[in-house]
C-alpha positions as a printed NumPy array, in Angstrom:
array([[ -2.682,  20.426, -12.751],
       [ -3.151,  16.654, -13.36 ],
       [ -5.384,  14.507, -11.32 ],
       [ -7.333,  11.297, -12.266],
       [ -9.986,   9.883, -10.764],
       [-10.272,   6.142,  -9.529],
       [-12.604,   4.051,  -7.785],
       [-10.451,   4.79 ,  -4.874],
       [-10.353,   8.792,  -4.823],
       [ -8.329,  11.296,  -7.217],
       [ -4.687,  10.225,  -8.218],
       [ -2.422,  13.615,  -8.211],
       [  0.502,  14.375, -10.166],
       [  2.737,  16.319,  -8.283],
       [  6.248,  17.884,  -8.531],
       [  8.417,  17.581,  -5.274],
       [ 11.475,  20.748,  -4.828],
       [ 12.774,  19.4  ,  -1.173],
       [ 14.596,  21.613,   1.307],
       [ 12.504,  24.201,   1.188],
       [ 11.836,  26.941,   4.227],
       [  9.008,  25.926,   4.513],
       [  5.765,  23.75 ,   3.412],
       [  3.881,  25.551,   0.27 ],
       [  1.785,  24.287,  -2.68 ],
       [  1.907,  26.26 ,  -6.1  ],
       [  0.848,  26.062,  -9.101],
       [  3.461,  26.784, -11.672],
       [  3.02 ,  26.389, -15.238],
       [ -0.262,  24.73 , -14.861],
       [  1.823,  21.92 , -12.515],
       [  1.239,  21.312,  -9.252],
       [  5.068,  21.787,  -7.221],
       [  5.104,  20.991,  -3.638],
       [  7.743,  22.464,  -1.609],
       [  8.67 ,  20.118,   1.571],
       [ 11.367,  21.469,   4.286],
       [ 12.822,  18.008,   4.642],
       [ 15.94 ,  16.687,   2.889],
       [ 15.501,  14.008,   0.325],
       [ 16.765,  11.007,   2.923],
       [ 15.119,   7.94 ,   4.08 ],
       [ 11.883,   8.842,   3.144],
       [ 11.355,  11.845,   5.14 ],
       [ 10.458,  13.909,   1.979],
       [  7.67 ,  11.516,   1.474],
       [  6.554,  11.209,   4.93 ],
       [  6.418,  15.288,   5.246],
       [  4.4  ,  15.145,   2.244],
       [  1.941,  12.534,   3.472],
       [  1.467,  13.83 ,   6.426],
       [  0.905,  18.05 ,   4.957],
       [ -1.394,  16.47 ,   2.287],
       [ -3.945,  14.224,   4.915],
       [ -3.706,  17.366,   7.115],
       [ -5.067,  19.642,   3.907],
       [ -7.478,  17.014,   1.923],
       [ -8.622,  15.38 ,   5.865],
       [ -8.216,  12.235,   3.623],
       [ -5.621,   9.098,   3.825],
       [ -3.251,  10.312,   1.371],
       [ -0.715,   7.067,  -0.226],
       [  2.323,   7.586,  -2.562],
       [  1.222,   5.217,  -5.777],
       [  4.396,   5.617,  -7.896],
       [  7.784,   8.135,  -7.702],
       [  8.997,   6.779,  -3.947],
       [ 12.713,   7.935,  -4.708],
       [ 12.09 ,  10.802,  -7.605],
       [ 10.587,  14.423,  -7.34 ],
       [  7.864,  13.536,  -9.682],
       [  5.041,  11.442,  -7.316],
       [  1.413,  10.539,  -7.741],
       [ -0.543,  10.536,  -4.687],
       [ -4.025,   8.727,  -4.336],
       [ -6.213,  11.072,  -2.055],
       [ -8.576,   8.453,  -1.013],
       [-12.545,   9.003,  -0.969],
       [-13.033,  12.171,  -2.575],
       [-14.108,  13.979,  -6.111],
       [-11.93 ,  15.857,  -8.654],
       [-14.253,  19.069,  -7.384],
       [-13.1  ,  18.91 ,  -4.109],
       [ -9.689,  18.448,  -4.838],
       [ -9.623,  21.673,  -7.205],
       [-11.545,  23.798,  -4.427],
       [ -8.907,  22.841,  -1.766],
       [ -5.818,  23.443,  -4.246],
       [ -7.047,  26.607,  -5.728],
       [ -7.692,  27.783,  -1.48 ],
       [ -4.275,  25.894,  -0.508],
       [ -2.256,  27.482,  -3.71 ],
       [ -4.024,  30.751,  -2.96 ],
       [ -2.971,  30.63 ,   0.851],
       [  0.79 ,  29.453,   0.181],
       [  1.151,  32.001,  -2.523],
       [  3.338,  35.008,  -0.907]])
């Protein structure tokens, strides 16, 4: 899993796989993979995963680069690399069956 840390919060790599059943995060071959139920159109992919990742972190979550591709980096705003990990490794955990 990559994540960086900025003077704004932790910057997330994350792989997007669309059309899903449903809403999961795993880890898979040490890369975070999101999978979002909506179809990649007019932004709804990124919206879904805005809105799922403020809902898990409790943070403003923003899209810095990857608007139109599967591979995105989110900046989770005003929180540490520890907390991140802890919420991951209890989200991953949780979306793992």
């Amino acid at each position: 899993m990559k994540l960086w840390k900025t003077a704004q919060g932790i910057v997330l790599d994350v792989y997007v796989k669309p059309n899903s059943k449903r809403f999961q995060i795993k880890t898979e071959e040490g890369e975070l993979v999101v999978f979002c139920r909506e179809t990649p159109v007019k932004g709804r992919v990124n919206r879904e995963l805005m809105k799922e990742l403020s809902r898990l972190f409790k943070r403003r979550v923003e899209i810095v680069s990857g608007f139109s591709s599967r591979r995105k980096k989110f900046l989770v705003r005003d929180i540490e690399a520890k907390e991140v990990k802890q919420i991951l490794g209890v989200a991953t955990c949780a979306h793992s069956n």
